[in-house]
Every structure is written in C-alpha cells, then in structure tokens.
C-alpha positions in Angstrom: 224.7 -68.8 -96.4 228.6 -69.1 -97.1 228.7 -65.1 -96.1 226.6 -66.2 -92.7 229.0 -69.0 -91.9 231.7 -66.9 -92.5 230.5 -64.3 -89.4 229.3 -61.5 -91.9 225.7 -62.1 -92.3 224.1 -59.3 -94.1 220.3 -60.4 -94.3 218.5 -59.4 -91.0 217.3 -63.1 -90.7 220.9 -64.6 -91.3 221.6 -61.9 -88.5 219.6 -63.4 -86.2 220.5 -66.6 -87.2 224.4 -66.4 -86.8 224.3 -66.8 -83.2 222.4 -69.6 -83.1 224.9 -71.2 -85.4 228.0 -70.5 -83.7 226.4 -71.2 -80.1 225.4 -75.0 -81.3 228.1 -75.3 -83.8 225.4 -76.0 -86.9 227.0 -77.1 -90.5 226.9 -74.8 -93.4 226.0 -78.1 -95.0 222.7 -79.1 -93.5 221.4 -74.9 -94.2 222.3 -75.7 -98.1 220.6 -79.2 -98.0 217.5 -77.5 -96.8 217.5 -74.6 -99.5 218.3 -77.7 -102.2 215.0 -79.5 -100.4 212.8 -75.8 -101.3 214.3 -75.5 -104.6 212.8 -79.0 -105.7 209.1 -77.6 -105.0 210.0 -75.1 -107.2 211.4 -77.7 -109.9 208.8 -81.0 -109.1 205.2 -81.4 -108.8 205.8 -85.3 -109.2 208.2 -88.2 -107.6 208.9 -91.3 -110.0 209.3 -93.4 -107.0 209.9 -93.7 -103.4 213.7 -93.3 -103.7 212.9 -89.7 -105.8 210.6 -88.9 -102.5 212.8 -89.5 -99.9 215.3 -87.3 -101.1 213.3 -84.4 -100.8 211.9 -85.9 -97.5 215.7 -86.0 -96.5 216.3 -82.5 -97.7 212.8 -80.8 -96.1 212.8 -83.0 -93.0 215.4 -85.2 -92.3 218.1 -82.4 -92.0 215.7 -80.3 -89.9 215.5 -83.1 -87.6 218.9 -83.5 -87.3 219.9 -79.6 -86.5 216.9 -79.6 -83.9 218.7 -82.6 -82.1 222.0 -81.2 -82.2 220.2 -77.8 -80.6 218.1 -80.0 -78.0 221.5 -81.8 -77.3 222.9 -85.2 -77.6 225.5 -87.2 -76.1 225.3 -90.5 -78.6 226.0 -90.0 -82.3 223.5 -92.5 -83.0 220.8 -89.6 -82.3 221.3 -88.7 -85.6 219.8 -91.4 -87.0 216.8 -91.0 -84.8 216.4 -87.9 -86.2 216.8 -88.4 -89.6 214.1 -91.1 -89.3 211.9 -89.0 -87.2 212.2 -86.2 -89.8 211.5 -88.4 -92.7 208.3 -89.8 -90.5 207.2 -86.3 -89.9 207.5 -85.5 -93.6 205.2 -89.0 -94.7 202.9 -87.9 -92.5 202.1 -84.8 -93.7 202.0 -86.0 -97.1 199.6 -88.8 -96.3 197.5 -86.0 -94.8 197.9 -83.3 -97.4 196.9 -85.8 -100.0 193.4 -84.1 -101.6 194.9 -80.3 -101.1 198.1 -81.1 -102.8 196.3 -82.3 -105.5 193.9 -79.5 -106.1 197.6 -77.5 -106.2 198.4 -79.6 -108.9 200.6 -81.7 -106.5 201.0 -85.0 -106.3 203.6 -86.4 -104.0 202.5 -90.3 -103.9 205.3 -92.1 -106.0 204.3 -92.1 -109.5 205.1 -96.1 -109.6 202.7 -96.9 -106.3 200.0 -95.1 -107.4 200.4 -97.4 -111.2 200.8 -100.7 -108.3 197.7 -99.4 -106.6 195.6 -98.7 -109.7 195.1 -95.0 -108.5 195.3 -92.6 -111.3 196.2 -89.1 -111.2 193.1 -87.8 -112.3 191.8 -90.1 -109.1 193.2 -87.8 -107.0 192.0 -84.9 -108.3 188.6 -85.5 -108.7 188.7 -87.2 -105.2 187.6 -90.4 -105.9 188.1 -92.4 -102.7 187.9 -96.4 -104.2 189.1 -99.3 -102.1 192.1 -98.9 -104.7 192.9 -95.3 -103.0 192.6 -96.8 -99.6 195.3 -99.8 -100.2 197.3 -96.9 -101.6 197.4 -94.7 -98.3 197.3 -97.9 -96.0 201.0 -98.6 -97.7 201.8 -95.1 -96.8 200.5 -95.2 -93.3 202.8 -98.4 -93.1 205.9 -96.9 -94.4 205.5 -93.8 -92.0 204.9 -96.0 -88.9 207.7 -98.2 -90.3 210.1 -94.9 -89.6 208.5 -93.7 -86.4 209.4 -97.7 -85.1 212.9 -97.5 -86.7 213.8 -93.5 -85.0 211.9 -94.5 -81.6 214.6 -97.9 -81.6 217.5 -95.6 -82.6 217.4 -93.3 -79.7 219.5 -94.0 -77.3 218.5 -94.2 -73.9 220.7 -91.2 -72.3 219.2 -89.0 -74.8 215.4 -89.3 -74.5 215.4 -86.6 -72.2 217.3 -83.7 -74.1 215.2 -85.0 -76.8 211.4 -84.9 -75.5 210.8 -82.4 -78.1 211.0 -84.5 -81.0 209.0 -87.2 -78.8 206.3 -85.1 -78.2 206.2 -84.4 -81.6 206.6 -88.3 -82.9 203.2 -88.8 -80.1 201.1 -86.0 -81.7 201.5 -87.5 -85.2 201.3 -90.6 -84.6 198.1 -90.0 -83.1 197.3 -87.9 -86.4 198.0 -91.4 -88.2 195.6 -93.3 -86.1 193.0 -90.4 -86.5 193.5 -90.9 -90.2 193.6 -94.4 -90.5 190.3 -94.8 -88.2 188.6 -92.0 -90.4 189.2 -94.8 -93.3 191.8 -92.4 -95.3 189.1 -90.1 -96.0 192.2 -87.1 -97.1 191.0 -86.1 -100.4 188.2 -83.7 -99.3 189.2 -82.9 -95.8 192.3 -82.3 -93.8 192.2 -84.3 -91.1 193.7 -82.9 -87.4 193.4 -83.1 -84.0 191.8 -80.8 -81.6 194.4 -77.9 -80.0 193.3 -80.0 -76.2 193.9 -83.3 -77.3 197.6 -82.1 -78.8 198.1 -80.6 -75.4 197.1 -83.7 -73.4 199.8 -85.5 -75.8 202.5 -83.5 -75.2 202.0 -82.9 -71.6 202.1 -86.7 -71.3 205.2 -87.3 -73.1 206.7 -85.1 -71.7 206.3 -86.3 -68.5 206.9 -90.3 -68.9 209.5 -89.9 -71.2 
C-alpha cells in the first residue's frame, strides 16, 4: 500500500485503485487498518469479549464506513462518527445472522464471556441447539446492534443525510434484516435468514426518496 500511496502502484488492483485515492484524498492509514482487520481471520476463530470484537468490527467495518462517507461526501466531521457506528452496526449484524454457518466453519464470533453469561456453550452452537438460553444470547446482540444503528442515525448531521443516502439505504435494509430475525425467533443456527431481492428494492427506493 505504501508503494500505491506513493503514486507507483504496481498491482493492477492498486492501479485502479490510485485514482480513486488521490481523487477523494483517502488515508494510507484506513487501507492498512482494513488489511490488519483480514489478517485477524487468519489469526482468530474466537473473541474473549466484546472489547476483542469490536476491534475487528472497527478494522472490517468501521473503517470501510468511514472511507465510503468521505467518497459519498461530507461537510460535518461529525459524519465520521456516523460512520464508524454504522459500520460497526453493519458488522453485528452480519454476525448475528451468520451465527450457525460460522460455526459449522469452526467460527465463533459471540464473545467468549456472553456466551459463559448466557449459558450457551460452544458445542451449543455447533450442534445447533436453539434453547431459550441461545435466544437471550442473540436478543443481547440484536440489542447492541440496534443500540449502534440509534447512536450513527443521531450522529449524522442534518446537511449530510443527502450525500449520505447510501449508507441510509443500507442502515434500512439491515435493520429490516434484524426485525426479520428477531420475528423468525433467532432461528440462525440452521438457516441464513434474508430478505427477498423485491423487498430490498422497495427499501432502498424508499429511503432514498424521504431521506
């Protein structure tokens, strides 16, 4: 990356890439935060606790967030922080819903101390046993993602929402995809739960339009 940022990119992606960085002015720092973010898959297939988590959320998500914000455009600083939350929201989310495939990956991204709080073992998840324990588990982690989508949705200011309708449209599909979940009583372990292709589109046309 330090050879891209320097204007002599030699991969064809980095090629490609280089113009993109110099037209929206993109930190070399935020490219090496994501690379640390896939280099922890590679290292953990567990997370002691929620602080562990986030950094990797931060790393996978968070940063992403915050270079598609700076591309959509921004005018307030304190975009950033809707990004960064939106990102780590993002990131929850697909955990929640990735629960049971993780696991049969050998995978378990649940914080190792919940799952002990919750009474949810690790062989729990994979032989997908869905008790009443599993369900408290993922209604805590339902919370804590809708806790971030509430916390990025405040932090946006108000002359940004619509260089920002991306993310938006986004933050209304999965929160959606949390509802479906929820309603579908956290049934994750043997399914992957989604939402139909036309219901995404009716979504994001509606966002996109009252936002």
């Amino acid at each position: 990356m330090a050879n891209t940022f320097a204007g002599h990119p030699s991969h064809p992606v980095s090629q490609a890439l280089l113009p993109a960085i110099r037209a929206y002015d993109l930190a070399l720092e935020q490219f090496e935060e994501i690379i640390d973010g896939m280099e922890m898959d590679l290292q953990y297939v567990r997370y002691a606790d929620f602080k562990a988590l986030q950094l990797y959320c931060y790393r996978v998500a968070s940063v992403v967030g915050q270079l598609a914000a700076a591309i959509f455009g921004y005018r307030d600083r304190k975009t950033l922080k809707y990004a960064h939350d939106l990102g780590m929201a993002f990131q929850l989310t697909n955990i929640i819903r990735d629960v049971g495939e993780d696991a049969r990956r050998s995978r378990i991204y649940l914080p190792q101390d919940e799952l002990a709080q919750f009474g949810v073992t690790e062989s729990d998840l994979l032989a997908g046993k869905a008790s009443e324990e599993f369900r408290a588990l993922m209604a805590h982690q339902v919370a804590r993602a809708r806790a971030f989508y509430q916390q990025a949705l405040q932090a946006l200011p108000a002359q940004d929402r619509k260089s920002q309708r991306p993310g938006l449209v986004m933050a209304a599909i999965y929160q959606k995809l949390l509802n479906e979940i929820e309603r579908d009583d956290f049934r994750v372990l043997h399914q992957r739960i989604t939402l139909t292709p036309l219901r995404k589109l009716w979504i994001a046309w509606r966002t996109w339009v009252f936002s």
